[in-house]
N, C-alpha and C positions, 0 to 999 in steps of 0.2 A: 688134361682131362678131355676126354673126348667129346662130340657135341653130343651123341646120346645120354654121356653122362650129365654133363651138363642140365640136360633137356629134364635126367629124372631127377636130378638136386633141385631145381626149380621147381618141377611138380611136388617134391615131397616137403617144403615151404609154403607151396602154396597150402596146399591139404593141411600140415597143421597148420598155419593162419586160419583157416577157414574153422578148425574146430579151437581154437582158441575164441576169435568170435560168437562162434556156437553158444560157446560155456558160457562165456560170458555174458551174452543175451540171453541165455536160460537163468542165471544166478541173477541178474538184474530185475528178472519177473518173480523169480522165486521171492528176491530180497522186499520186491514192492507188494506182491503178496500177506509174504509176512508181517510187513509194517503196517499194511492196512488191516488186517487179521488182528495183530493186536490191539491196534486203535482201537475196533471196535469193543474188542474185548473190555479195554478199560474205559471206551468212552462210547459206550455204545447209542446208535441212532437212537432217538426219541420216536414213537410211541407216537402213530397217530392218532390224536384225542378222540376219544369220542364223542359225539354231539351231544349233548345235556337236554335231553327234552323231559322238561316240569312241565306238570300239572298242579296246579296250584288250588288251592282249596281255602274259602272264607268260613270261618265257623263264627261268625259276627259282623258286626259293621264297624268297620277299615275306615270309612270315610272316604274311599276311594286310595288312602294312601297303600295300601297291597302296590296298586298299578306303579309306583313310582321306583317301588322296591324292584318288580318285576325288571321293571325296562334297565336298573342297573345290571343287571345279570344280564340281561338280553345285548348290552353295551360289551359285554367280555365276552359271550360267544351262545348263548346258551338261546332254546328254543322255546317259546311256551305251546303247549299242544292241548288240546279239547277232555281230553278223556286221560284217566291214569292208565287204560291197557296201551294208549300210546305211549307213555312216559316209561323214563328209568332213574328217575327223583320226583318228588312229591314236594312242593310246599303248603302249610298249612300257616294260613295267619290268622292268629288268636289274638285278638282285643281282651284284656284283660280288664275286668268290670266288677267283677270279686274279688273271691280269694284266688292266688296264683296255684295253686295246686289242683281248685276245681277248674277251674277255667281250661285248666293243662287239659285234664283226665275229661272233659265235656268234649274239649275239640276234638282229644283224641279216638273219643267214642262215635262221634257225629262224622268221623271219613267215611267217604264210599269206601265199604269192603273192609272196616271194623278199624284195630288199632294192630292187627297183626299184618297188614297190607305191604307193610314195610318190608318184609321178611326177607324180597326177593330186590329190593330196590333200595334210594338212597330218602332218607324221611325226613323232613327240615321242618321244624316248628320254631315259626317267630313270634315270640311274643311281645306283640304291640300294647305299649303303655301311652294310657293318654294324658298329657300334661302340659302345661304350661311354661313350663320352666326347662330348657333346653341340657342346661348343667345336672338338669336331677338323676343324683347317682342312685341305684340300683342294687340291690342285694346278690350276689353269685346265686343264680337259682342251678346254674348245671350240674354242679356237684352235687347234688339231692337228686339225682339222676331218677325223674319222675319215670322213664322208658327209656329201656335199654336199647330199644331201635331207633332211638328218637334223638338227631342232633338240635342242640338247643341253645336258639340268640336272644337275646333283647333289642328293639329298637322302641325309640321315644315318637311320637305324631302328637297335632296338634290339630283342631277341624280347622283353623285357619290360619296354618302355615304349612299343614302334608307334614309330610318327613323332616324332621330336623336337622339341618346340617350340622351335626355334632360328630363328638368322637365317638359316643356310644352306638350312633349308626354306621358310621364309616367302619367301625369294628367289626358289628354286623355283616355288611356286606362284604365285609374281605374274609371274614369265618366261611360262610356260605360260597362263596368263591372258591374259596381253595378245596372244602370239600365235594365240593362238584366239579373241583379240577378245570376250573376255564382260565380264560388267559385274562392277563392284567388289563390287556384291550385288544382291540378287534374293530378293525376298518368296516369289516360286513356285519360288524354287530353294531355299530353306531347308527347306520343305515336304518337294520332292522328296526332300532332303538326309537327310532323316529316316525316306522310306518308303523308300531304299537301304539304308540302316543295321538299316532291320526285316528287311527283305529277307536280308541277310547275316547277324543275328543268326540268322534262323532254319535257315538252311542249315549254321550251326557246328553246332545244336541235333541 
């Protein structure tokens, strides 16, 4: 073989080397493409939350135990704001002092901006029982489904012991949680959780 020839069986090795690489590096992006393409497909990125800012609303005397509830929410991520045109949930805490049905339908008459308020937003009605007895269990009032826009807890207080650490409130606050979608916990919500607490120590003061 001559060295010209020579010289073009070299070159035409190298040329295809060089598109066999091509391919190659092209089906490897294609191939990582696609496998990322599907991940997402089946496990698609999560949703960044959005900020949960309540406006909370007393239609009675709490004893002050509302603020205890608040700051658990506030510990998972959530904001408390002044006014419901800033908010996009509503909580309203109802002491229950009568019947539980008027009490419902009082509170729910006594919000800024009526009982249809909700319509455009999330509506939490807690209804605070006051007792002394930490175990005292409670009748299913949700299924009487007083309002249709209206999600409905039970938690137990005490004027001198706040909130009870029971299961009936731990229930509570994980119902409420999960419907306002916050997280189980929150490094920047524990913080917060802390300058609400100063905040309201100093306002008893």
């Amino acid at each position: 073989m001559s060295s010209t020839g020579i010289q073009r069986y070299i070159l035409e090795n190298m040329q295809e080397t060089l598109l066999q690489r091509e391919h190659s590096t092209h089906y490897a992006s294609f191939t990582c493409y696609r496998d990322q393409h599907l991940s997402q497909r089946c496990h698609p990125m999560p949703l960044a939350g959005k900020m949960r800012r309540i406006f909370s609303f007393e239609a009675g005397n709490t004893l002050g135990c509302h603020e205890e509830f608040l700051r658990k929410l506030i510990m998972k991520g959530a904001k408390v704001v002044d006014s419901d045109e800033k908010s996009n949930a509503i909580i309203i805490f109802c002491p229950i002092v009568s019947r539980y049905e008027t009490d419902i339908n009082s509170a729910l008459s006594s919000l800024p901006g009526g009982p249809d308020i909700g319509l455009d937003k999330t509506v939490i009605l807690v209804a605070m029982h006051h007792t002394f007895d930490e175990d005292y269990t409670l009748p299913n009032h949700r299924e009487q489904g007083y309002h249709k826009n209206v999600f409905l807890v039970d938690c137990l207080f005490f004027e001198t012991k706040g909130l009870w650490k029971c299961p009936c409130n731990k229930k509570a606050v994980k119902m409420v949680r999960k419907k306002l979608q916050l997280k189980k916990w929150s490094p920047h919500g524990l913080l917060k959780a802390k300058e609400y607490k100063k905040v309201g120590d100093k306002k008893k003061d």
